[in-house]
N, C-alpha and C positions, 0 to 999 in steps of 0.2 A: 647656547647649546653646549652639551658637555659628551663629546664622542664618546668616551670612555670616563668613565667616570667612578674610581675605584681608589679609596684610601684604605690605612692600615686595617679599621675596620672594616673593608670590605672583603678583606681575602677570604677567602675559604678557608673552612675549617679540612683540617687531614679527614682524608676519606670522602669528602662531600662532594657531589652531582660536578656534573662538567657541561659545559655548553655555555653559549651567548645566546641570552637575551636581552633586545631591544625595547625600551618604554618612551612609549610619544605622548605628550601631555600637555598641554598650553599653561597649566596650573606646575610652578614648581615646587608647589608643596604637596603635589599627588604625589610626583617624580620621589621628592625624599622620601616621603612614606612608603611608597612602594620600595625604595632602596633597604630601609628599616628592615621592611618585613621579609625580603627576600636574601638579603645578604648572606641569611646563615644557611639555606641552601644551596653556595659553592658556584654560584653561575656567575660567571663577567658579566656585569651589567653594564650595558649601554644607553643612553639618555638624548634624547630628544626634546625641543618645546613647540616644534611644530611639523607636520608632514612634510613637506620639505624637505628641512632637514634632518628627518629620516630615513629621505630616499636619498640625501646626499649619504649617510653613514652606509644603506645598504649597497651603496658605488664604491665603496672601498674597504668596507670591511666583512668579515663573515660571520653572518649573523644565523644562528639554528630556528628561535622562536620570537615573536614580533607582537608586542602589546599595545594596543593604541585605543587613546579617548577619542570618541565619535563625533564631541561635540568642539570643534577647532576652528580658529578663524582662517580662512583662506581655501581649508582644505578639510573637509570630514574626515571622518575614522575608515569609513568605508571606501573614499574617494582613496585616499593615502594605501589602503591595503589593495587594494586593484593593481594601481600602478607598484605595489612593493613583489604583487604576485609574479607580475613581466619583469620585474630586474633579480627578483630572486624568488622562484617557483619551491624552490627546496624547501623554502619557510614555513612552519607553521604560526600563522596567523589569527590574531584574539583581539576582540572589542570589548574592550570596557568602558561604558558610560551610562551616565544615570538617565540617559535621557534613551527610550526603545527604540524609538523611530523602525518598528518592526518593518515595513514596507522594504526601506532600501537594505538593511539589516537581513531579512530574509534570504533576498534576489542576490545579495553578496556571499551567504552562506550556500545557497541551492549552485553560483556558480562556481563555488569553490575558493573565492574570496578570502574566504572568511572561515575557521576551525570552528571557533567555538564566540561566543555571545556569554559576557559576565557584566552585572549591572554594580553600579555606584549607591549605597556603602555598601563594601564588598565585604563578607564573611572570611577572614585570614586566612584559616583553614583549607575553605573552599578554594579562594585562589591560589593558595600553595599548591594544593592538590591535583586544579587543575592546570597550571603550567609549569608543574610534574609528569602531568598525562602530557601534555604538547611535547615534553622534550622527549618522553619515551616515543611518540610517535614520530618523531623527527628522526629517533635510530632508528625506528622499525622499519621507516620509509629510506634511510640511509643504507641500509641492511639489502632492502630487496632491491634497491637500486643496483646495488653492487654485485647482487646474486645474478641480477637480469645480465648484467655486465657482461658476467661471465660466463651465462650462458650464448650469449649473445656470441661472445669471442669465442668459446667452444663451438658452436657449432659453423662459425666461420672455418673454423681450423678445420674442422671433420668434413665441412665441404671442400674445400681446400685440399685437405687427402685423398677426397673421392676423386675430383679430378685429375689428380697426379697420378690415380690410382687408374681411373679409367683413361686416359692418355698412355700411362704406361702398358696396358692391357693393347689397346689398340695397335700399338709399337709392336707389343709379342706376336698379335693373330698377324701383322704385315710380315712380321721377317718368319711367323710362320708359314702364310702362305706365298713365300720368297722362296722362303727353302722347298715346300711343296715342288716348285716348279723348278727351281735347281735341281732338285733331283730327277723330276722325269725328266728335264733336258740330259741329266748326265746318265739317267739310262738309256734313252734313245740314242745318246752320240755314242753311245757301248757299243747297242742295238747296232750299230750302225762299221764298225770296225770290222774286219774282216779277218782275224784271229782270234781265239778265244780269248775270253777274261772270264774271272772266277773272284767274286768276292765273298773272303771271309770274316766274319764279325770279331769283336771284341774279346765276344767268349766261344771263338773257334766252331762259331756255326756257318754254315753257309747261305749268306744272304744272297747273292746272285749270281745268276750265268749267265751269260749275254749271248744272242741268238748265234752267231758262229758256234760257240761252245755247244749250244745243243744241237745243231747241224750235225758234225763230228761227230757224236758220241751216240751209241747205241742208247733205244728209248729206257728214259729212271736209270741215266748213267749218276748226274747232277740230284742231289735230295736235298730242296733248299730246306731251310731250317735243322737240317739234324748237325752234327759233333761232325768235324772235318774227318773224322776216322770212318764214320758210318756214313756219312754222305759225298765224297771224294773216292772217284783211285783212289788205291791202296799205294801206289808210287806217287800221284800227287800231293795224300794227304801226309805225307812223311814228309813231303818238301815243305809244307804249310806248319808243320812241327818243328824244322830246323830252319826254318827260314829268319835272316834273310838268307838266300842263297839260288845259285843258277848252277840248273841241272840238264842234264842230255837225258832223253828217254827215247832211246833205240827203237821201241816199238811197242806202239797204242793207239789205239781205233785202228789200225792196221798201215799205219804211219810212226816218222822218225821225228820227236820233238824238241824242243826247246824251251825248257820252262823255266822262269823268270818269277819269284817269291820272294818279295819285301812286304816289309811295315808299313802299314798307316800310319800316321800322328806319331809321334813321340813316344820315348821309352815311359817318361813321367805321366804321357796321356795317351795310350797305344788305342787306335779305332778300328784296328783288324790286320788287317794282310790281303793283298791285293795279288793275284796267280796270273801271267798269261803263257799262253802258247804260242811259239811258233811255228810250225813247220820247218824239217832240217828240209828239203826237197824245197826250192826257189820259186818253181815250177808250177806248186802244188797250189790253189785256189781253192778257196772255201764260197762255193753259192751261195749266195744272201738271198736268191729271187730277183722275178724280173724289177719288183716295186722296191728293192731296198738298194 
């Protein structure tokens, strides 16, 4: 056997074809001649004299396209390409022999066995040509292999994303509907205080009053949503403009108060101004109702 089997004469010529292929042939005088005729097409030849060891070469080396005579002792052409299909399926695989034997020749080709069927004496020509087509097909098939590859890996990724994507999603609707309910608990516990509060927003709108506050105040004292100018006292909403700051208001709603105007959040992240009252009178109670 001759693994590799490649002298000065066999190098390739600059610019010529690339690949390995393998010749299995019990006759060493096919071997040479086929080495003759293919040399100057640039492909590593690899050399075989019987299926065997053939499938020993294709155990350890990388073979593209795979030629073999049909008629071997020990082992046929088509026995030998079956078992080369299971140790290396990437191969494009060719029977050449003078002898048809269409029957098993067929059944190897229908199961994929087998490329292509070239008979003994062969046409030069023809065989250049056509294990020229084997080794295009061998890129072609190396090509969409690789394509598949990569779709394959991309749409791993892009599933990959959607789950991170909809895990993350599910994350926002939870601390969405978290906050949801932070906030009704923290208007209910407003709801629930027995001095006014008055919250103003960000851009100095008035987001809410809490049920004391409107107790106190004569009815459309409070206009949630408008400008703390137009929707405030005019004595409150000047505390909400200079605020922070704690003010005395001598008399409103027909009482002496105590108002208390700071910031929310941060100078660098300000989320509004927060208003309360208190009554200056100790005495003074604001009815919530019998249920509050």
């Amino acid at each position: 056997m001759n693994a590799e089997d490649m002298t000065s004469e066999d190098q390739p010529p600059q610019n010529a074809a690339s690949g390995t292929l393998l010749m299995v042939d019990d006759d060493e005088n096919i071997l040479a001649a086929l080495k003759r005729l293919l040399r100057r097409d640039g492909y590593r030849l690899l050399t075989a004299t019987s299926g065997k060891q053939g499938l020993e070469i294709l155990q350890h080396d990388i073979v593209d396209v795979v030629i073999s005579d049909q008629r071997m002792p020990e082992m046929t052409g088509v026995e030998f390409l079956r078992q080369a299909k299971t140790i290396c399926p990437e191969t494009v695989r060719i029977v050449l022999s003078g002898y048809t034997e269409l029957g098993s020749v067929t059944d190897a080709i229908n199961e994929g066995a087998i490329y292509k069927f070239l008979t003994k004496p062969w046409d030069d020509g023809l065989l250049r040509a056509s294990i020229h087509e084997a080794f295009q097909r061998k890129e072609l098939n190396d090509e969409n292999r690789r394509l598949n590859q990569q779709l394959r890996s991309a749409k791993e990724q892009l599933e990959r994303q959607n789950d991170r994507l909809q895990t993350a999603l599910a994350d926002q609707k939870s601390v969405m509907l978290l906050g949801e309910k932070v906030l009704r608990l923290t208007k209910d516990g407003l709801d629930q205080l027995p001095i006014p509060v008055i919250g103003i927003d960000a851009g100095s709108r008035v987001a809410f009053v809490n049920l004391a506050a409107i107790l106190v105040a004569p009815e459309n004292t409070w206009k949630i949503g408008e400008l703390a100018q137009m929707g405030l006292p005019s004595v409150v909403a000047e505390c909400v403009r200079i605020a922070p700051v704690q003010f005395t208001i001598p008399e409103m709603f027909g009482m002496g108060w105590f108002l208390d105007a700071r910031h929310l959040g941060s100078r660098e992240f300000p989320r509004g101004t927060l208003v309360t009252l208190l009554p200056l009178s100790p005495s003074t109670q604001i009815g919530l109702g019998p249920d509050k």
